[in-house]
ROSE-4610 file (N, C-alpha, C; in Angstrom, 1 decimal, always signed):
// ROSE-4610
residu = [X/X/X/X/X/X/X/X/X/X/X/X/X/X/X/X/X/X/X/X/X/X/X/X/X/X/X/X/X/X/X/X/X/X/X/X/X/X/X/X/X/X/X/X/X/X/X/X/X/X/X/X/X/X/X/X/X/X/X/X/X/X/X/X/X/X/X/X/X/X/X/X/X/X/X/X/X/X/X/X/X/X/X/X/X/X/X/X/X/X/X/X/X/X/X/X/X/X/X/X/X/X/X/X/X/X/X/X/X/X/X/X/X/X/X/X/X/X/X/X/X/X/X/X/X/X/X/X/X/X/X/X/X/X/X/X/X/X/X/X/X/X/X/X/X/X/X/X/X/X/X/X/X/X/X/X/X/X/X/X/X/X/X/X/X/X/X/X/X/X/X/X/X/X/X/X/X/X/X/X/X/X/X/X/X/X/X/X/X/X/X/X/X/X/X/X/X/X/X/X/X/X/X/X/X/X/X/X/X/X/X/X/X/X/X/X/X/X/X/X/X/X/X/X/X/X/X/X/X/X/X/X/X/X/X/X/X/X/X/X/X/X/X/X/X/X/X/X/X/X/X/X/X/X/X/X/X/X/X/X/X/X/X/X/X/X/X/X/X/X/X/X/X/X/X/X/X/X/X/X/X/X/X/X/X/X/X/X/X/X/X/X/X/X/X/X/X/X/X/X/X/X/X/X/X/X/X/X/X/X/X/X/X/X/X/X/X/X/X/X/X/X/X/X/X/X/X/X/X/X/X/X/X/X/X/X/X/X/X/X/X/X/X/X/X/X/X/X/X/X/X/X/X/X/X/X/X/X/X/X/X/X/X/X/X/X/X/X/X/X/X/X/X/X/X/X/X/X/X/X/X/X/X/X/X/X/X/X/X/X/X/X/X/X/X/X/X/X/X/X/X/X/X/X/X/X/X/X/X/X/X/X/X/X/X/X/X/X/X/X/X/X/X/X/X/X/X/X/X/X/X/X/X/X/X/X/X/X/X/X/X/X/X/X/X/X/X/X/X/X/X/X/X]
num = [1/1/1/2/2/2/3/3/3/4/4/4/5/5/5/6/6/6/7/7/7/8/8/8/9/9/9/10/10/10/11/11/11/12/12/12/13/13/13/14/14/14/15/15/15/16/16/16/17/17/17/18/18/18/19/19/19/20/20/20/21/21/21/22/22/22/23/23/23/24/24/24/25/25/25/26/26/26/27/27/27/28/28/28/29/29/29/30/30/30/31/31/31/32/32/32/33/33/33/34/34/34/35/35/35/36/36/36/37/37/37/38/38/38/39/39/39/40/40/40/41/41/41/42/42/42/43/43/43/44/44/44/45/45/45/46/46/46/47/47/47/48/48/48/49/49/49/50/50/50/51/51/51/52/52/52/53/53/53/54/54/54/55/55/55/56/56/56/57/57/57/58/58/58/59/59/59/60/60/60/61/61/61/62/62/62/63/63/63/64/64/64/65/65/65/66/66/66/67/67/67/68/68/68/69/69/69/70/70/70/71/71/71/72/72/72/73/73/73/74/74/74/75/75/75/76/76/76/77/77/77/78/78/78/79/79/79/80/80/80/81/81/81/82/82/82/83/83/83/84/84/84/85/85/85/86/86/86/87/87/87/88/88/88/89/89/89/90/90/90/91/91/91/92/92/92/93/93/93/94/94/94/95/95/95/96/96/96/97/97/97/98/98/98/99/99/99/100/100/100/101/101/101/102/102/102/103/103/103/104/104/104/105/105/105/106/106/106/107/107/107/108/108/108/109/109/109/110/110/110/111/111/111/112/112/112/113/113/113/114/114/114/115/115/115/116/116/116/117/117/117/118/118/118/119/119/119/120/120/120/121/121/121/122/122/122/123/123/123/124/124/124/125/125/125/126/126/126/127/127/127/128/128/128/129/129/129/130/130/130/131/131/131/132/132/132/133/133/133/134/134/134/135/135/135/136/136/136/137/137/137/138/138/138/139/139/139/140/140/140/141/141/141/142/142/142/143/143/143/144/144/144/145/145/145/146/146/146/147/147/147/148/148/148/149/149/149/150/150/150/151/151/151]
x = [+97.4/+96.4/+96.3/+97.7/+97.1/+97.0/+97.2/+96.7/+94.7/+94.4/+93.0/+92.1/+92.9/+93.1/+92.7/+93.8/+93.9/+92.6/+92.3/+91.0/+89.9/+89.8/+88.5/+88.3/+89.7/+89.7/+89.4/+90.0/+89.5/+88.1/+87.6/+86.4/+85.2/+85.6/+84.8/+85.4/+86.8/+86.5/+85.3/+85.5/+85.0/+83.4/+82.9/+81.6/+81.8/+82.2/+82.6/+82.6/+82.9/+83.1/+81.9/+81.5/+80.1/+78.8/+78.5/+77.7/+77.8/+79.2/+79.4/+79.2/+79.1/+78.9/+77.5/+76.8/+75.0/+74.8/+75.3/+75.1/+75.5/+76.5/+76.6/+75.8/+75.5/+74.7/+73.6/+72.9/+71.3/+71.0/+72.1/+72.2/+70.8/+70.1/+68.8/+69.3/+68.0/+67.9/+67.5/+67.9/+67.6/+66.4/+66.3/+63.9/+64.6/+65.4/+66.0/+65.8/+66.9/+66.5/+65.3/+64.2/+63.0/+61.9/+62.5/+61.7/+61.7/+63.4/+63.7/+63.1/+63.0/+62.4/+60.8/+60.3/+59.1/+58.8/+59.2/+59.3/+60.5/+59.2/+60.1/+60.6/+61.7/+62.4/+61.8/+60.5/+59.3/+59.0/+58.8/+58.2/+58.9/+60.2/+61.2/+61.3/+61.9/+61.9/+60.2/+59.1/+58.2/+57.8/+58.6/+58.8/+59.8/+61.3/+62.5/+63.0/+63.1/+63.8/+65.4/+65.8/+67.1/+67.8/+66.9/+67.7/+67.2/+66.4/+66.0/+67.6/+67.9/+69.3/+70.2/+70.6/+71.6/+71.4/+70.7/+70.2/+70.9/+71.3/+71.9/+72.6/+73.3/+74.6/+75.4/+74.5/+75.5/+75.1/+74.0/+74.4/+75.4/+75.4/+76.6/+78.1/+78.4/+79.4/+79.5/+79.1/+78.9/+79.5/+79.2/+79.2/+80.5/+81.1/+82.5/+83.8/+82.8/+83.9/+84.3/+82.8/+82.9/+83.7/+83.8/+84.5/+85.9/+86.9/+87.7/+88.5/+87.3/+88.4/+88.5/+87.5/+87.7/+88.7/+88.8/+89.9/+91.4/+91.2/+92.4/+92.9/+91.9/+92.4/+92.6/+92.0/+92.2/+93.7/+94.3/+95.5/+96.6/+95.8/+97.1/+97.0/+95.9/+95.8/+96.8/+96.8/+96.9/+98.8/+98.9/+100.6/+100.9/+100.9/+101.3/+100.7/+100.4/+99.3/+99.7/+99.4/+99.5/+100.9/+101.9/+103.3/+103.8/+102.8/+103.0/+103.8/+103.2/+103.8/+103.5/+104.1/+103.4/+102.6/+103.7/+102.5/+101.8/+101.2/+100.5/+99.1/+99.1/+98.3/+97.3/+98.6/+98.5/+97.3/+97.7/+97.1/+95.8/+95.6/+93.7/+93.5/+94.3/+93.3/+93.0/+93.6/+93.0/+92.2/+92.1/+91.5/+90.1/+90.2/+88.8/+88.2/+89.3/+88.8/+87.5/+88.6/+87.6/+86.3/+86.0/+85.0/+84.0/+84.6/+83.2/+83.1/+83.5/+83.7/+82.4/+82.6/+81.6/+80.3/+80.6/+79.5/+78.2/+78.6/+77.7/+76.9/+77.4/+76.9/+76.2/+76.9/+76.2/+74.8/+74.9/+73.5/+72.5/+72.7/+72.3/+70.2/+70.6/+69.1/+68.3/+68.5/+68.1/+68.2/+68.6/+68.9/+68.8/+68.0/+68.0/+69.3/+69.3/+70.1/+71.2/+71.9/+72.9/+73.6/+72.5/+73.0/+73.5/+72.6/+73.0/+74.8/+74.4/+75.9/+77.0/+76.8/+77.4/+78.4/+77.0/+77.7/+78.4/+77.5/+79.1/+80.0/+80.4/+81.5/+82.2/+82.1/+82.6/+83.3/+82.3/+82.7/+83.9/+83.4/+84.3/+86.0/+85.7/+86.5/+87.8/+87.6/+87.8/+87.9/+87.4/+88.3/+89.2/+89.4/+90.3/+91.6/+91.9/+92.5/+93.3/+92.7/+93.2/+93.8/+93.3/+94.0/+95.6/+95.6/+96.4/+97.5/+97.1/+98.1/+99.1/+98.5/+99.4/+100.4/+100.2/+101.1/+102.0/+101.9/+102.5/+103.6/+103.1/+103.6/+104.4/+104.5/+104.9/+106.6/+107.5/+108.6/+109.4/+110.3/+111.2/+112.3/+112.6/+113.9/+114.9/+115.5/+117.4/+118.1/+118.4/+120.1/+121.3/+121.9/+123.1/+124.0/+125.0/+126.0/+126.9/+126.7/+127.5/+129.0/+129.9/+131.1/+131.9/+133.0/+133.5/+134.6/+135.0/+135.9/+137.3/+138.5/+139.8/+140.0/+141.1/+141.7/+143.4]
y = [-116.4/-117.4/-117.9/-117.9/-118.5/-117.6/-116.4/-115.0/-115.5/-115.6/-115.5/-116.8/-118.5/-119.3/-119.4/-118.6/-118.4/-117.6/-116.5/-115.6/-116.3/-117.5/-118.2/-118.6/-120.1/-120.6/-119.8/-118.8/-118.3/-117.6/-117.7/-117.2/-118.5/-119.3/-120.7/-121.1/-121.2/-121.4/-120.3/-119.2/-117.9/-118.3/-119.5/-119.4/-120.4/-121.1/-122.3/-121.4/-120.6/-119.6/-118.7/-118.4/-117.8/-118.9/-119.9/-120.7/-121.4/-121.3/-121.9/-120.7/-119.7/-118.2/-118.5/-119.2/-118.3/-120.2/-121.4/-121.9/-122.0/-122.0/-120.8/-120.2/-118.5/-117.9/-118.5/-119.2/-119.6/-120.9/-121.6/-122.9/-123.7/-123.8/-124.6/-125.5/-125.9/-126.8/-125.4/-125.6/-124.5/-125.2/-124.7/-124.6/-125.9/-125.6/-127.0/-128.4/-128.5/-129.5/-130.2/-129.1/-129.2/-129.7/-129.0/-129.7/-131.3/-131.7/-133.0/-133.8/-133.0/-134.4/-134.2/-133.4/-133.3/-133.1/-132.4/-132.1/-130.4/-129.9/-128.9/-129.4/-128.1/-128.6/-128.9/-127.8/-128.4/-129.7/-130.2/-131.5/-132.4/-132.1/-133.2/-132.7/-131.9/-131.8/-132.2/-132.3/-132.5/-134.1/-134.7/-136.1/-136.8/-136.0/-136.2/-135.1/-134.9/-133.1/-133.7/-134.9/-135.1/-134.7/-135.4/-135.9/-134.7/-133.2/-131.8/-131.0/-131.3/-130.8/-130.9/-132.6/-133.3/-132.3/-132.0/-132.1/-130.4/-129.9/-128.1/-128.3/-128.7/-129.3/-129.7/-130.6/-131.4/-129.7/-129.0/-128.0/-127.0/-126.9/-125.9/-126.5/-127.4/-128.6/-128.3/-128.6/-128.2/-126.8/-125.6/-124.7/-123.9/-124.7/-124.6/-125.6/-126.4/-127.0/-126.0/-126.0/-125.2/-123.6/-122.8/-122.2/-122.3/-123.3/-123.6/-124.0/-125.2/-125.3/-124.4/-123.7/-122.5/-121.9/-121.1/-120.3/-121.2/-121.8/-122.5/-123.0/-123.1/-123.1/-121.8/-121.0/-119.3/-119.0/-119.8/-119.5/-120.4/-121.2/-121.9/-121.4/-120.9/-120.2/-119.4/-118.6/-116.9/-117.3/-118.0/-117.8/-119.1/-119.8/-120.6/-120.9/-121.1/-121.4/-120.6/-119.0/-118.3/-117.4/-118.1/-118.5/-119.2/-120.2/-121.8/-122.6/-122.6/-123.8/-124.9/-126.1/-126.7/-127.6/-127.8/-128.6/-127.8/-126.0/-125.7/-126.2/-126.5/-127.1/-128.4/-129.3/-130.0/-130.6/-129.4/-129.0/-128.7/-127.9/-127.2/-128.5/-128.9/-130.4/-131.0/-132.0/-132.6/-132.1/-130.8/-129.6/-130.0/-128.9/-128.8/-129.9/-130.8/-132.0/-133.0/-133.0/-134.2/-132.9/-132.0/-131.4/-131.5/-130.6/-130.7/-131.9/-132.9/-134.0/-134.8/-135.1/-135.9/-135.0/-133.6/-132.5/-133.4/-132.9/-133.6/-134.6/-135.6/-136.9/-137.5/-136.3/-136.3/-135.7/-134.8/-133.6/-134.0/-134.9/-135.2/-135.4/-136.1/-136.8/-135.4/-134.1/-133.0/-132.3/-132.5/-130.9/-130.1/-129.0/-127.8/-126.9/-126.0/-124.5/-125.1/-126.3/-126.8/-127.8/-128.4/-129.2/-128.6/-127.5/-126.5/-125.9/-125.3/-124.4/-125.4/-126.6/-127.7/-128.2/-128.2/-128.9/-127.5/-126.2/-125.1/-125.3/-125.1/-125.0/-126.3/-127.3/-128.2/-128.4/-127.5/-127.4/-126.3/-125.1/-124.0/-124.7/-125.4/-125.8/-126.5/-127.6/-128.5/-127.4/-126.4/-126.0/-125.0/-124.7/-123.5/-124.0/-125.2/-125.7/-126.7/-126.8/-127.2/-126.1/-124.9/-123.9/-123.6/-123.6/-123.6/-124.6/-125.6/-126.8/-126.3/-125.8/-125.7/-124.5/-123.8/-123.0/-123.4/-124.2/-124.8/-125.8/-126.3/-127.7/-127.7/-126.6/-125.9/-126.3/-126.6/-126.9/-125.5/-125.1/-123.9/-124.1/-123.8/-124.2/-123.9/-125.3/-125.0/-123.8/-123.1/-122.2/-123.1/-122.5/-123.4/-122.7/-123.2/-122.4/-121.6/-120.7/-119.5/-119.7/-119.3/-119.4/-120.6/-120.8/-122.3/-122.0/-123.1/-123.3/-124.0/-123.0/-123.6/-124.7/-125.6/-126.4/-125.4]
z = [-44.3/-44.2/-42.7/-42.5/-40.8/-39.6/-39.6/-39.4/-39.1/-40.5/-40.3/-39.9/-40.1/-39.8/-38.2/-37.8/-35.7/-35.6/-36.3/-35.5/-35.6/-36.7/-37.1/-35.9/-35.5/-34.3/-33.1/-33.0/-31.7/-31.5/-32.8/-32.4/-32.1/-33.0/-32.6/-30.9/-30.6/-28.8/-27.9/-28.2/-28.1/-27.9/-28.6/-28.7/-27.7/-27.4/-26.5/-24.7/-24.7/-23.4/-23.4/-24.5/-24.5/-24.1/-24.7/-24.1/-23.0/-22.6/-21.0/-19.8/-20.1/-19.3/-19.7/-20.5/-20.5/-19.7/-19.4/-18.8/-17.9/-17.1/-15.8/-15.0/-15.8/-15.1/-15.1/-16.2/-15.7/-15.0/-14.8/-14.4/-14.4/-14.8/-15.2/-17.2/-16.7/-18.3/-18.7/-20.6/-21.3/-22.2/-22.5/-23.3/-24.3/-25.0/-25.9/-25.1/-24.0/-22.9/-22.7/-22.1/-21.6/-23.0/-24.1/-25.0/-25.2/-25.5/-25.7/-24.5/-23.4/-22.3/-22.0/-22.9/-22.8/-20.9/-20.6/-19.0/-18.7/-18.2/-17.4/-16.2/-15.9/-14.2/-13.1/-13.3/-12.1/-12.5/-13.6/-13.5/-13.5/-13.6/-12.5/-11.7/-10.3/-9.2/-8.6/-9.3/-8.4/-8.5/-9.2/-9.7/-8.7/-8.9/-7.9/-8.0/-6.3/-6.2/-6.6/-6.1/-6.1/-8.1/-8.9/-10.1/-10.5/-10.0/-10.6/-10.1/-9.1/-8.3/-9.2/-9.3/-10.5/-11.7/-12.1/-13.6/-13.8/-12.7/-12.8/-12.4/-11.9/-11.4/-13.0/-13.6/-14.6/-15.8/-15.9/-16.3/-16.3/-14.8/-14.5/-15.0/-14.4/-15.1/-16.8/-17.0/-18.8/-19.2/-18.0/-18.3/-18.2/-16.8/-16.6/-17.6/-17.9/-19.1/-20.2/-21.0/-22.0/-21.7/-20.3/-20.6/-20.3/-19.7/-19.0/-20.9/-21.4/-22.8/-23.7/-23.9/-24.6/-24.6/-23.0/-22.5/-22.7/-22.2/-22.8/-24.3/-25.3/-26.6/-26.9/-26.6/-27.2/-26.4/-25.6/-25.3/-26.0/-26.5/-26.9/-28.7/-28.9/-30.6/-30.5/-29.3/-29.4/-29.6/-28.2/-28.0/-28.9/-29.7/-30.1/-31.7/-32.2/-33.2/-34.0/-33.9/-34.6/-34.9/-34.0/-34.8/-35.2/-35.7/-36.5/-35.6/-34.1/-33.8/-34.0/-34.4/-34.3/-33.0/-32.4/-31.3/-30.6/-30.8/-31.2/-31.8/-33.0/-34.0/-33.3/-33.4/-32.7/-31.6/-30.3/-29.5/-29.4/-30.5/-31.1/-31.9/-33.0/-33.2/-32.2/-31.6/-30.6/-29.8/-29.4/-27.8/-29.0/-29.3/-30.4/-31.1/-31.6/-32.2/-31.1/-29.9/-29.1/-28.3/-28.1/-28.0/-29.3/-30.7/-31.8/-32.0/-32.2/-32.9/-32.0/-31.0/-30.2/-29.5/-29.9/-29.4/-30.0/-31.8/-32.9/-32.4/-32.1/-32.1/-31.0/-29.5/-27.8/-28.6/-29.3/-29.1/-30.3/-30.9/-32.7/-31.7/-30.9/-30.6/-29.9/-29.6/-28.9/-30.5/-30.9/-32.3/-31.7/-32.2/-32.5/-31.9/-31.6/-31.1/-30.8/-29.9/-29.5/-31.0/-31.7/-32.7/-33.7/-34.1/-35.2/-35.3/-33.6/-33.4/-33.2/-33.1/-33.2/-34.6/-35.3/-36.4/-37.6/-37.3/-37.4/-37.4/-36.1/-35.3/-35.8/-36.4/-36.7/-38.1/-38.9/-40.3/-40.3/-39.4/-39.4/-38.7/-37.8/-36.9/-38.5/-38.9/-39.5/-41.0/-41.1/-42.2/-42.2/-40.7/-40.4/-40.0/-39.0/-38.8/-40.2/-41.0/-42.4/-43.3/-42.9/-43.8/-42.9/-41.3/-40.7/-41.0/-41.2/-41.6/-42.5/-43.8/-44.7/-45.0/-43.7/-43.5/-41.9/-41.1/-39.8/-40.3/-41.3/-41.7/-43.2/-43.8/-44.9/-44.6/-45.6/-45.5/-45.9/-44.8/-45.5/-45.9/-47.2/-47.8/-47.2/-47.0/-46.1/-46.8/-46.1/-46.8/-47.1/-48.0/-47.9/-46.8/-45.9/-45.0/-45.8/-45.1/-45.8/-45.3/-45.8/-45.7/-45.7/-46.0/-45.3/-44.5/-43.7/-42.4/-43.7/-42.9/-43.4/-42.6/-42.5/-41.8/-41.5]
């Protein structure tokens, strides 16, 4: 179970490094954006070139996050996690937790494509990492010591 637990997770960061690579390369607002502001980038840069600059900037930003945490949770899945460590676990709760968790609720007012893959990633998130629990945190029965010591 936590074999398949880790691949879930690392496929949910996975998407986290894939949407930060397609904002990245295109460093503009994406048509979702431009919907919610009822304004394409021409019509802010021809409004203010300055806050059209800002506005790819904080894109690109976005884009190096998402792949920077990604890559970094898929490392701590890969080497750690998926040999039940726990602070491991740990680790992907909180890494992943404070990314989906407030994704949801940054993006709720934009919906579509970003809110959707959002609230996924959230459900998937939060039930993979629950299946992983109960094998990280699983108690293994003591041995008794073998042999005894004379005096």
């Amino acid at each position: 179970m936590l074999k398949a637990a880790s691949i879930i997770l690392i496929v949910v960061a996975l998407c986290a490094v894939i949407i930060g690579i397609v904002y990245v390369a295109r460093g503009t607002l994406m048509d979702y954006h431009e919907e919610f502001l009822g304004m394409t980038l021409e019509d802010i840069r021809d409004f203010n070139p300055e806050l059209a600059a800002l506005a790819t900037i904080f894109v690109r930003l976005a884009g190096i996050l998402f792949i920077s945490a990604g890559t970094l949770l898929i490392a701590v899945i890969y080497f750690g996690l998926r040999k039940a460590e726990r602070w491991a676990w740990w680790a992907t709760l909180i890494g992943m937790g404070v990314i989906n968790a407030p994704l949801v609720a940054i993006t709720s007012p934009v919906r579509g494509f970003p809110w959707t893959l959002a609230i996924v990633s959230l459900i998937v998130f939060v039930t993979a990492i629950g299946l992983a629990a109960r094998e990280v945190f699983r108690e293994v029965p003591q041995r008794p010591a073998t042999g005894t010591q004379s005096s």
